[in-house]
N, C-alpha and C positions, 0 to 999 in steps of 0.2 A: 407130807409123804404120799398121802393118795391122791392129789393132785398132779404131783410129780410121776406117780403111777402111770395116773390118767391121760398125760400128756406124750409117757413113751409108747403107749401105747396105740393111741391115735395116730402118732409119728410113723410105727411099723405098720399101722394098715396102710398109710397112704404109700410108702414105700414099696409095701405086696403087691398093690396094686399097678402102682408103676410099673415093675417089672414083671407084670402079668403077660404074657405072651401076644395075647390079643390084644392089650393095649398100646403094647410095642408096636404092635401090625400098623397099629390102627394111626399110631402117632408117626411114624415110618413114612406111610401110604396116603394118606390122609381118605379122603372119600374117592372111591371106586363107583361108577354107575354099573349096575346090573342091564339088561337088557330084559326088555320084562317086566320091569320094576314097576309097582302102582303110581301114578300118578294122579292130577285132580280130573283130569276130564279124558286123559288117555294114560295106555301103558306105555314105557321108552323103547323104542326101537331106533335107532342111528340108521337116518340118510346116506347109504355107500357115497364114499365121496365122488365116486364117479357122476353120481346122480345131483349133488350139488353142483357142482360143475355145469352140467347139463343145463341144471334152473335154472343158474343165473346167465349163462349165457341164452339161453332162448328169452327172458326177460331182457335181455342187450345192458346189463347192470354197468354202468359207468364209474367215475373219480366225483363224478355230479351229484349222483342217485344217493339217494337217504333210503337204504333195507332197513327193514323192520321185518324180523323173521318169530312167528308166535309161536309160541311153546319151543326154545330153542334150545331145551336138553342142556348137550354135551359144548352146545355153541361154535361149532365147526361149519352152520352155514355163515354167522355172523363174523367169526374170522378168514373164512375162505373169500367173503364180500370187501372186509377190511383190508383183505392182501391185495385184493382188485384196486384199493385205492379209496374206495366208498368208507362212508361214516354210514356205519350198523348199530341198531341196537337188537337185543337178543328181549324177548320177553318169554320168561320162567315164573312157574308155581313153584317148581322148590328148589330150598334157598342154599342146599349143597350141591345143584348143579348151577346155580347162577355163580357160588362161589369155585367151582370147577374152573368154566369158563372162563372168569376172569386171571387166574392162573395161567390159563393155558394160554388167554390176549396175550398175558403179559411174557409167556416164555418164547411165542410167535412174532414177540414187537412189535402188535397192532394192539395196545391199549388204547393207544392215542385216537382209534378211531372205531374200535370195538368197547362197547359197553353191553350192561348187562344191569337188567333189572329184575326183582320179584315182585310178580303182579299175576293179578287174574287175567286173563286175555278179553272177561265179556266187560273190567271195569276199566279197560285201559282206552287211552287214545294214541292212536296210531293216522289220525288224517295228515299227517307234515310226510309221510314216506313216499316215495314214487314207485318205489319195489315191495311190496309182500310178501314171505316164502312162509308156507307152513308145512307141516305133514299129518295133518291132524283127520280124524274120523269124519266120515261126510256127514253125521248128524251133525257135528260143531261145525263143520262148515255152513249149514243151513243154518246153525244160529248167528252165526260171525255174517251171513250175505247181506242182510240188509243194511246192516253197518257199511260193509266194503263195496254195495250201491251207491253208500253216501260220499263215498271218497270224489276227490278231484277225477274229473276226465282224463282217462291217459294212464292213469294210477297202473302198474303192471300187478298182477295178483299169481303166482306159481304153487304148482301145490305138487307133493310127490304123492300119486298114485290115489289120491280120493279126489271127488268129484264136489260139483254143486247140484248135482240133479238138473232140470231142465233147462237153468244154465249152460247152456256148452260152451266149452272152451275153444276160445281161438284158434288155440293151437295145442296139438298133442305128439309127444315126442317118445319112444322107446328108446332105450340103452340096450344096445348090441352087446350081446357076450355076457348079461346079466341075470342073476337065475331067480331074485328076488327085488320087493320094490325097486323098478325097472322103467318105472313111469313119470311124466312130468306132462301139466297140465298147463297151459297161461287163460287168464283172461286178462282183456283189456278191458277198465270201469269204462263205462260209453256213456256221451254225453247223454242228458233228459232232454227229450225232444217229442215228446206225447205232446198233441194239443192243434191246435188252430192256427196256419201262419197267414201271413200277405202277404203275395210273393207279383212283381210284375206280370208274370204268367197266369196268376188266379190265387183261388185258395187253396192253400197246400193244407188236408188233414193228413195228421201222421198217426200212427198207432206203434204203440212200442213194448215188443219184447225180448228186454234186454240188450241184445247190439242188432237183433231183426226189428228191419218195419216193413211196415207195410202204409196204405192211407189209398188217399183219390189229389189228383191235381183238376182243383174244379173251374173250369174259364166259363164261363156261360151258362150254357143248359150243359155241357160236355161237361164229364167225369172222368179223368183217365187214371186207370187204378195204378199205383206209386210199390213198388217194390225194392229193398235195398240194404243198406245195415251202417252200421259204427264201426268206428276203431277209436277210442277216445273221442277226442269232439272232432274227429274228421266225417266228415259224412256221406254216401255216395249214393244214389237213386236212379233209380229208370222213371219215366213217365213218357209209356209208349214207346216213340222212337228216339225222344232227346235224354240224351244222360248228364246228369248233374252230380257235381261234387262239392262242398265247401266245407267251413271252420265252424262250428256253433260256440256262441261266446251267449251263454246264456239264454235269454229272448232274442235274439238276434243270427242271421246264417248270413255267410258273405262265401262267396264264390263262383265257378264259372262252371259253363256249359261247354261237351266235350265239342261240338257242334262249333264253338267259338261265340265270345262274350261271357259276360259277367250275370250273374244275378245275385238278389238278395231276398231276402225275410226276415220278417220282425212277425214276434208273439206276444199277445197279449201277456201284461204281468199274471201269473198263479198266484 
């Protein structure tokens, strides 16, 4: 009998509970994001989707491109990339907005190429993507650049409204008619080209910060100081009055001179 007690008893709390107001809500609704809300390395704020739009189109996101977009919330840049065509993955700290997201791939009909995972963004890898989108505070960004230095040449990197500090961006675009996060940043990763080359023309030093160089093209006793920058491994230079452009595939640059004709360099192995 007091077993039998015991078990109607048990029965009617879980039943109270059920029909608890709030856990109607709760079972109803499923998970709501706050705006605001704590996160591991930032609070939630949602990318107007005006402004996604913008990223990826200033990044030129293709059917090709592999986005990878860090800290992806609500997941509405990695489904908005997926509609494009692109295979996205979204990387999330928490695991009710990764579960969000994938809800909303799948009510979007871009599961098949929206995914979504729960991870740290400082233990994950991200080198296989061609696009970047983040929106994260420019200290994380500063922890995340060395990383996203080490990417492939070319790698697009977009960010809403934070920066990298003396990184500059490529390119910077404003959203007209927009009264908050209004901003989008690109860098293009540029190829490593610091060091000593051998060039028909002499020795080519280069010095490099970031997609700027600078260096000397040295023929003889003549030094002529080298001015120019990156766009992924394309590469383009003054030296004096001849302008030079080529492809850098490692130790090695292949290209031509605006003047007409081809040149080359090779770098010693690092």
């Amino acid at each position: 009998m007091i077993a039998a007690s015991l078990s109607r008893i048990v029965l009617l709390a879980i039943c109270i509970a059920a029909l608890a107001p709030g856990a109607q809500a709760q079972s109803a609704k499923g998970f709501e994001p706050q705006v605001g809300q704590e996160g591991k390395d930032v609070i939630w704020v949602p990318t107007p989707q005006a402004l996604v739009d913008k990223m990826l189109d200033m990044a030129k996101v293709t059917p090709k491109d592999y986005v990878i977009d860090l800290g992806s919330g609500d997941g509405r840049t990695v489904i908005t990339a997926a509609k494009r065509g692109s295979k996205a993955l979204g990387i999330e700290y928490n695991p009710d907005m990764v579960e969000l997201s994938k809800r909303t791939a799948a009510k979007e009909g871009v599961s098949d190429k929206a995914s979504f995972v729960k991870a740290d963004l400082f233990e994950s890898d991200f080198s296989q993507a061609q696009v970047i989108t983040m929106f994260l505070l420019s200290s994380i960004n500063l922890k995340l650049r060395p990383k996203i230095l080490d990417l492939k040449p070319g790698t697009r990197i977009v960010s809403n409204t934070f920066d990298m500090a003396e990184w500059k961006p490529d390119e910077t675009a404003n959203l007209a008619g927009c009264s908050s996060w209004c901003t989008a940043h690109l860098w293009i990763v540029p190829a490593k080209v610091g060091g000593v080359w051998t060039t028909s023309q002499g020795e080519l030093t280069l010095n490099q910060t970031f997609q700027i160089i600078t260096g000397t093209l040295k023929s003889g006793s003549v030094a002529t100081p080298v001015t120019g920058k990156l766009n992924g491994d394309e590469i383009s230079f003054s030296a004096g009055e001849a302008q030079y452009t080529g492809r850098v595939n490692g130790n090695s640059i292949e290209g031509t001179l605006k003047s007409g004709g081809k040149w080359s360099a090779t770098r010693g192995a690092n």
